[in-house]
C-alpha positions in Angstrom: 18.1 -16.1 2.8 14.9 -17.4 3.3 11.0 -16.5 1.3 10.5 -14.3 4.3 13.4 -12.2 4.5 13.6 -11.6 0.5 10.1 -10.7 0.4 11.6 -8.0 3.4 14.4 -7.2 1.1 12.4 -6.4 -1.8 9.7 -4.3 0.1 12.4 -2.2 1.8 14.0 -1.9 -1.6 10.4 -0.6 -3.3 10.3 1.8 -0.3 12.7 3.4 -1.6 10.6 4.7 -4.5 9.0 7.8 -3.9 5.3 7.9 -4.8 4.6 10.9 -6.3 0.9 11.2 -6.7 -2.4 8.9 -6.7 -5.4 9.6 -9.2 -8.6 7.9 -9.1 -11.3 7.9 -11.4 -15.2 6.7 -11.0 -14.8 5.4 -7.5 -18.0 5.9 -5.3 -17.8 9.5 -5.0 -14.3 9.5 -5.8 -15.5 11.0 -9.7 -11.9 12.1 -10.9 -9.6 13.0 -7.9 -5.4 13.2 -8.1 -3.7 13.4 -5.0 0.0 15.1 -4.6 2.5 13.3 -1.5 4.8 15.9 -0.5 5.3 13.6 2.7 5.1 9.8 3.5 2.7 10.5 6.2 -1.0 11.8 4.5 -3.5 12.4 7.1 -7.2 12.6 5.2 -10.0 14.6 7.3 -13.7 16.0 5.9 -16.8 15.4 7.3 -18.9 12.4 7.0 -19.4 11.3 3.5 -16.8 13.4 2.1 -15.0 10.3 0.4 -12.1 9.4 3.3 -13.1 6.0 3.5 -14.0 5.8 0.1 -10.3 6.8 -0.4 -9.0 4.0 1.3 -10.8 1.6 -0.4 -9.9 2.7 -3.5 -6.3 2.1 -2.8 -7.0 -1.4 -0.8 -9.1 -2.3 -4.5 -5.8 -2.7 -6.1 -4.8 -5.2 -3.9 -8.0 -6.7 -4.4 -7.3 -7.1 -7.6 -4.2 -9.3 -7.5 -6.1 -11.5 -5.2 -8.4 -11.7 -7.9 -5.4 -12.3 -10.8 -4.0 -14.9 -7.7 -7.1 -16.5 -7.8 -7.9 -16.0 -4.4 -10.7 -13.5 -4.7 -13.5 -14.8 -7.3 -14.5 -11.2 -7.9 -12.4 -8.1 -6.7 -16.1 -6.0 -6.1 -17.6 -9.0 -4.3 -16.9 -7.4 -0.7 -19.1 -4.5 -2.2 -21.9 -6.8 -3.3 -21.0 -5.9 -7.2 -19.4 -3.5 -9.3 -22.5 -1.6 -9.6 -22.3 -0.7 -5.8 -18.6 0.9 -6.2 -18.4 2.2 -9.7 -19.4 5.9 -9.8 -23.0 6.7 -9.6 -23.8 2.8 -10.2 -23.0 3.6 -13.7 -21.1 0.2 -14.8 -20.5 1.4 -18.4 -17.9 2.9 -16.5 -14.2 1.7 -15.4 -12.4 2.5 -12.3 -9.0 4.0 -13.1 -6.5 4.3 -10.7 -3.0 5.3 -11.5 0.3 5.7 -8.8 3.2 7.9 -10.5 6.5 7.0 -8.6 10.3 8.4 -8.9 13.0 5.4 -9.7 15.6 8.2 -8.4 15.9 7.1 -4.8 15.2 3.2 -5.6 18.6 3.1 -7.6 20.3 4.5 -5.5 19.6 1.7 -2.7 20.0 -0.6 -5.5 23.2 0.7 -6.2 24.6 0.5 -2.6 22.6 -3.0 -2.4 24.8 -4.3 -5.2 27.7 -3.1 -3.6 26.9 -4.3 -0.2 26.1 -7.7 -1.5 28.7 -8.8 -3.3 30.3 -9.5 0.3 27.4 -10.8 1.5 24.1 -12.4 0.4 23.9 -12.1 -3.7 20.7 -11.1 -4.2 20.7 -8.1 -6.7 23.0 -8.5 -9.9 24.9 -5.9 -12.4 22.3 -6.5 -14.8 19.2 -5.4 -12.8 21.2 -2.4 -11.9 22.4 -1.5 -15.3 18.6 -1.7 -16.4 17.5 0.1 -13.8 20.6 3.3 -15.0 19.5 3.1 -18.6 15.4 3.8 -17.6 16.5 6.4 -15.2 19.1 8.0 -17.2 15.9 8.4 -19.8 13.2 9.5 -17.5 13.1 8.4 -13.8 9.4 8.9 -13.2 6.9 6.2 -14.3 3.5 5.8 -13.5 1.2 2.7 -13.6 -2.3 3.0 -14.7 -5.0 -0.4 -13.7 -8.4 0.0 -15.8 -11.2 -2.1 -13.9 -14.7 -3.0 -14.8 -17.3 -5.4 -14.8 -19.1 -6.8 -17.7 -22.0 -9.4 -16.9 -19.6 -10.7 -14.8 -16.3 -10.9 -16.5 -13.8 -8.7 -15.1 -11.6 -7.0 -17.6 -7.8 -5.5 -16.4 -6.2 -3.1 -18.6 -2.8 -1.5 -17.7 -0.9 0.9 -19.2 2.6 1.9 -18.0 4.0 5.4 -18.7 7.7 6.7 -19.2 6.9 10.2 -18.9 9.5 12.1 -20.3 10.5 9.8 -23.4 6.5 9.4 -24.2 6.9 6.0 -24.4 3.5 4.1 -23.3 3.2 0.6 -22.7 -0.7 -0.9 -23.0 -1.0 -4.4 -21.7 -4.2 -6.8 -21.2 -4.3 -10.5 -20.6 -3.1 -10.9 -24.6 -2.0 -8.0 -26.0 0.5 -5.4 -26.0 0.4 -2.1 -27.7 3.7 0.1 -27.8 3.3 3.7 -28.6 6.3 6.0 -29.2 6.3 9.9 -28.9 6.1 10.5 -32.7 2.8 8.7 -32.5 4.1 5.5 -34.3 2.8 2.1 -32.5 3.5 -1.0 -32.5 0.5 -4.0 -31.6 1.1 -7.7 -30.3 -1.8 -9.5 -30.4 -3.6 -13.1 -29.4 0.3 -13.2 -27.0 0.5 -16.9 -25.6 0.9 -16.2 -22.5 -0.7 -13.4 -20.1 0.8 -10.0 -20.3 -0.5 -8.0 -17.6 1.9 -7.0 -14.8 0.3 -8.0 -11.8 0.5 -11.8 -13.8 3.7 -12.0 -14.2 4.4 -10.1 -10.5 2.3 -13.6 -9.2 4.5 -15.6 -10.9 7.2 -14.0 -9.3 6.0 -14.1 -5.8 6.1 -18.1 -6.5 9.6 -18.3 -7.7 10.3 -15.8 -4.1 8.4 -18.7 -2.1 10.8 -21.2 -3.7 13.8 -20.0 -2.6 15.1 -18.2 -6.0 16.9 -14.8 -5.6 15.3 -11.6 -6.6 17.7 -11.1 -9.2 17.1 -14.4 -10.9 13.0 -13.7 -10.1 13.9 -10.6 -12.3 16.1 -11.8 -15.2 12.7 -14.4 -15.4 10.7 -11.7 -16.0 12.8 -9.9 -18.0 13.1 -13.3 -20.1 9.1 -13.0 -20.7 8.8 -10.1 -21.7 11.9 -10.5 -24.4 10.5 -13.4 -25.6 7.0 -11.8 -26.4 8.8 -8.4 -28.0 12.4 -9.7 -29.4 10.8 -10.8 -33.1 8.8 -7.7 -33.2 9.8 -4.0 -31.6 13.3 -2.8 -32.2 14.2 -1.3 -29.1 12.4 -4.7 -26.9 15.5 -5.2 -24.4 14.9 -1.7 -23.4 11.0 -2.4 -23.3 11.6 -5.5 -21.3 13.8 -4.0 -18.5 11.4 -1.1 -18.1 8.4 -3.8 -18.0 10.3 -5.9 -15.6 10.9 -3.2 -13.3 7.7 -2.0 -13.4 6.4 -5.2 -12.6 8.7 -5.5 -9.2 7.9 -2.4 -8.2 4.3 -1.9 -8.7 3.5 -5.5 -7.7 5.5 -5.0 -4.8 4.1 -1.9 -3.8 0.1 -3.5 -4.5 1.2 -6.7 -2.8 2.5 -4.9 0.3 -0.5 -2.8 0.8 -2.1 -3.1 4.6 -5.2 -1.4 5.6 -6.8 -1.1 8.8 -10.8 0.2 9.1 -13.3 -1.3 12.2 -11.9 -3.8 14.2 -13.9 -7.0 14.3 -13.7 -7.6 18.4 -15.3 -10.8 17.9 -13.6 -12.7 16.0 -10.2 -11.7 17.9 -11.5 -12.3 20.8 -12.6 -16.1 20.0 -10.5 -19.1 19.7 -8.8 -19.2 16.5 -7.2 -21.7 14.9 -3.5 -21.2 14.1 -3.4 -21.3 10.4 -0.1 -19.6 8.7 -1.4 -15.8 7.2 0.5 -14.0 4.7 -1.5 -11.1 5.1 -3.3 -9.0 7.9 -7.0 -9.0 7.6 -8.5 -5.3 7.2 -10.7 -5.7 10.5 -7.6 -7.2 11.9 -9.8 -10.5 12.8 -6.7 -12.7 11.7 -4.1 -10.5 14.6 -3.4 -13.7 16.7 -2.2 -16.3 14.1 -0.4 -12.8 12.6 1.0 -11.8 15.8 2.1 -15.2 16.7 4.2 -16.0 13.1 5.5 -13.0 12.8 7.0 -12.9 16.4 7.8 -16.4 16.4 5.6 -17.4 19.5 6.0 -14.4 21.3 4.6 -10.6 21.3 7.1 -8.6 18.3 9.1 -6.1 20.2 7.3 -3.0 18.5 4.4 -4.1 19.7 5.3 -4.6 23.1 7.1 -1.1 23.7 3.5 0.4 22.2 2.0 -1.4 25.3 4.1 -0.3 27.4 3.8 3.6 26.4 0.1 3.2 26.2 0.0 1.8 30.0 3.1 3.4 31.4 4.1 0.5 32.7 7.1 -1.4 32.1 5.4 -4.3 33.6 3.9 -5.6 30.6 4.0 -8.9 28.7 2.0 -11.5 26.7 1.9 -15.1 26.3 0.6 -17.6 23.4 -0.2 -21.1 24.0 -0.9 -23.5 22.2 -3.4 -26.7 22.2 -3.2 -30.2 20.3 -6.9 -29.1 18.2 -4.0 -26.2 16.7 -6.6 -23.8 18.7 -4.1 -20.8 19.5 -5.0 -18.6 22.9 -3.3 -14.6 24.0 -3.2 -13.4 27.3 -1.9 -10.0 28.2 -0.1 -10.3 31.5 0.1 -6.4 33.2 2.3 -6.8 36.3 0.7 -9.9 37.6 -2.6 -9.6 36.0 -4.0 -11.7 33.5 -5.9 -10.9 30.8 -7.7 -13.3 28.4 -8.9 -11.5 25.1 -12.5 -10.7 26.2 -11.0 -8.7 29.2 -8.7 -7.1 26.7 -10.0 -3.2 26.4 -10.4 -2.4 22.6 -8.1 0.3 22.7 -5.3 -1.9 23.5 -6.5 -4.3 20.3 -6.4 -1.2 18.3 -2.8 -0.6 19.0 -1.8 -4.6 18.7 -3.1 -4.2 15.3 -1.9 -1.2 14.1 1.6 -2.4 15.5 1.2 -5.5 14.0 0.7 -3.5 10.3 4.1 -1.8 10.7 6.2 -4.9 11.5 4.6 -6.6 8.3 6.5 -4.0 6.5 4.0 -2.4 4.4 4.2 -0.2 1.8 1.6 1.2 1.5 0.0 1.8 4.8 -4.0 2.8 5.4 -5.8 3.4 8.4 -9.5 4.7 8.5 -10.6 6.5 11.4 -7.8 6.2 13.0 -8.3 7.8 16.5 -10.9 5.5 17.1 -10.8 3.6 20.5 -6.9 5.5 21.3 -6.0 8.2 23.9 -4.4 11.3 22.9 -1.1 10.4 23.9 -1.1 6.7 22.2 -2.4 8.7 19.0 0.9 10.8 19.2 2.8 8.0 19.6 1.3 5.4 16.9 2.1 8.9 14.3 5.9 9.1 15.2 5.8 5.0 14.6 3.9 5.4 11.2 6.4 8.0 10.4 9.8 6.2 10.5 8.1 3.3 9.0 8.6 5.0 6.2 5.2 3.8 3.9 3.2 5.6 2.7 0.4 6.1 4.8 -3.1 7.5 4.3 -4.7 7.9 7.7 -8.6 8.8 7.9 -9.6 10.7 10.9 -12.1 13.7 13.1 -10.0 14.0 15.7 -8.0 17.1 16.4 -5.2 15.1 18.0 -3.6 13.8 15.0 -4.1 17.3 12.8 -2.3 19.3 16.1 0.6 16.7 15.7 1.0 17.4 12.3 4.8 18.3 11.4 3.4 20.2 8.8 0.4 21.5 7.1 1.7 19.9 4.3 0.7 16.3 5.7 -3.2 17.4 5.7 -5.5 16.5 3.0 -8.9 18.3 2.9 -11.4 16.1 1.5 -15.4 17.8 0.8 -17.7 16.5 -1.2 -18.8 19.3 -3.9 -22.4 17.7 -4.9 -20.7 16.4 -7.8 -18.1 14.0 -6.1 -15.1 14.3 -3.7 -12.7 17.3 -4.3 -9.3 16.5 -2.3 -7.0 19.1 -1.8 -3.9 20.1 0.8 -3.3 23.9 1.5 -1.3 26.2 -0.6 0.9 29.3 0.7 1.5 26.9 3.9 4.3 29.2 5.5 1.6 32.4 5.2 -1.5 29.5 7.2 1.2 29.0 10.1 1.8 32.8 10.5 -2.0 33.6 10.3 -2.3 31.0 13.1 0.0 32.4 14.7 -1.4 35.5 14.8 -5.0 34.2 16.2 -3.7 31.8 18.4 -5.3 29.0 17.0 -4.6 25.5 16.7 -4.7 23.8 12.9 -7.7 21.8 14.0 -9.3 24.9 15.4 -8.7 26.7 12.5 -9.9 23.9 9.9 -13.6 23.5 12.2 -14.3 27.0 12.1 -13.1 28.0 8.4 -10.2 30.1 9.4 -8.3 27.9 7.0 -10.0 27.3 3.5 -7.8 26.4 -0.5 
């Protein structure tokens, strides 16, 4: 199995996780927001300046940060021109908080199959990570991971804090310290730690031993080895500590690390030359899609993408071709029938739906989309949704069009955002089954009834 196909395996594995809820505190207008996911598939609508991109970003900031932690990203705020510009009414005595709760439930149950499945096959997930995985269940199966964030003159400090709900056990970790407090209010402090404790570190150092070709399973004993080696002398109950820290870090790094957002296309750099460098990740303006687009589909258009094409111009008559020149320039052409297209004949509508195909067959895990309808025709809108959804991420989609609101499966997948004067207040509707029969009654659509206030919390 090569880097690219575990780095598959352990995303689809993650998936399995079911995220639970999202809070976010001090975030431009985000003030102090927690957001329920009842479904995979969240789609965000307000009115301008309600917080819905703001929302997005706040999400895509965590994966700032391991960029950061990678040291690929000098500051994680720089994008904003400073901390001061992001934190919540410029206010930078202030951290950002953002936590994600998840349920293991579902996770060990595909890790319980996996093992299973690959003892005949590719050995990539051992006994031990599954019995770790029973014992933190078996206690509690819902953890959630906490990132504290802030700027001071310039240093960026990272707190985390992981959570075992049920048990009250909470784990604190910053670059040198841990702090372990039990439910009967006893704690336990490592201080001045020789090495760096914070998850997202030791997630990067996982990612490298992925790229060279070791198993997940070893890439989690490794861990696992860390953090025994930091809490064996020390905390009683530490090979308990360590598998629940070791878990945590595979499953929240992974689900950070596989974030993909999508906001305004930059047209201009996709349609220009561009040289054909190998990307991990998809740019959020989607200015990187050719080089992505050509690795991931191994020199031709990814078969997702081309059945989008193909429902967005009816035609089955559609291809695309990449070539290749000795400067390592790459060029696209979209063939329709026997038409060619170079990129600045391209219509943006179609780059839009390259690029949001392109997202999905990256695997994400976390999928976000701002103003989505942007650029799309109804029917392509449907169709991207119905993609989005079997993806299975989780995907927060920004949007003003009634399109995607009238497709909704249900009620439950809309999240109202307004902004209240003293921040964003995001909410999805209660007493859903009594909305649909009032609805009913008037004859109106959802996005009817949401524009004229026929639907309200």
């Amino acid at each position: 199995m090569n880097p690219d196909e575990r780095f598959w395996l352990l995303r689809d594995i993650v998936k399995q996780a079911r995220i639970k809820s999202l809070h976010i505190k001090n975030f431009k207008s985000l003030h102090d927001i927690k957001i329920d996911f009842p479904t995979n598939l969240t789609l965000a609508i307000g009115p301008n300046g309600s917080g819905k991109t703001a929302l997005v970003e706040a999400i895509y900031l965590l994966k700032e940060i391991l960029y950061y932690i990678r040291g690929r990203n000098p500051n994680p705020f720089g994008k904003w021109w400073g901390y001061k510009n992001v934190v919540w009414r410029g206010d930078i005595e202030k951290p950002i908080i953002i936590s994600l709760t998840i349920d293991l439930r579902n996770l060990f149950s595909r890790v319980k199959a996996l093992e299973e499945y690959v003892r005949n096959h590719v050995y990539e997930i051992s006994s031990f990570m599954v019995d770790m995985l029973d014992e933190i269940v078996s206690k509690s199966p819902i953890i959630e991971y906490k990132v504290e964030v802030f700027d001071k003159g310039g240093y960026i400090f990272i707190n985390e804090k992981i959570s075992h709900i049920d048990t009250g056990l909470e784990i604190t970790l910053t670059r040198n310290n841990v702090v372990i407090r039990y439910s009967n209010g006893s704690q336990i402090e490592l201080t001045n730690v020789y090495t760096p404790c914070l998850l997202l570190d030791k997630y990067d150092e996982a990612t490298r031993f992925l790229n060279t070709g070791i198993s997940i399973d070893n890439v989690f004993e490794n861990i696992y080895d860390l953090f025994e080696d930091i809490l064996e002398e020390r905390v009683k109950d530490y090979s308990f500590i360590s598998s629940l820290l070791a878990w945590a870090t595979l499953v929240f790094g992974t689900l950070i690390d596989g974030i993909v957002g999508i906001r305004e296309i930059d047209l201009r750099s996709i349609r220009s030359p561009q040289t054909l460098i190998w990307y991990e990740y998809l740019d959020h303006n989607a200015s990187n899609l050719i080089p992505i687009l050509y690795r991931i589909g191994k020199g031709r258009l990814p078969d997702n993408v081309l059945r989008a094409l193909k429902v967005l111009f009816e035609n089955e008559h559609i291809g695309g071709f990449f070539s290749l020149t000795p400067e390592g320039t790459v060029f696209f052409k979209l063939v329709i029938d026997d038409l060619e297209l170079p990129p600045p004949s391209i219509p943006n509508g179609v780059w839009k739906v390259m690029a949001i195909e392109t997202a999905l067959a990256l695997n994400p895990t976390i999928l976000l989309i701002d103003e989505f309808e942007n650029s799309l025709h109804a029917r392509i809108q449907e169709y991207l949704l119905d993609e989005i959804r079997e993806n299975g991420a989780v995907s927060i989609i920004t949007t003003h069009s009634p399109i995607p609101i009238d497709y909704a499966h249900d009620l439950n997948e809309i999240l109202i955002l307004e902004n209240t004067g003293y921040g964003t207040r995001a909410y999805r509707l209660k007493n859903i089954e009594e909305y649909k029969k009032k609805l009913e009654k008037l004859g109106l659509t959802p996005s009817e009834a949401l524009l004229y206030g026929f639907i309200k919390d």
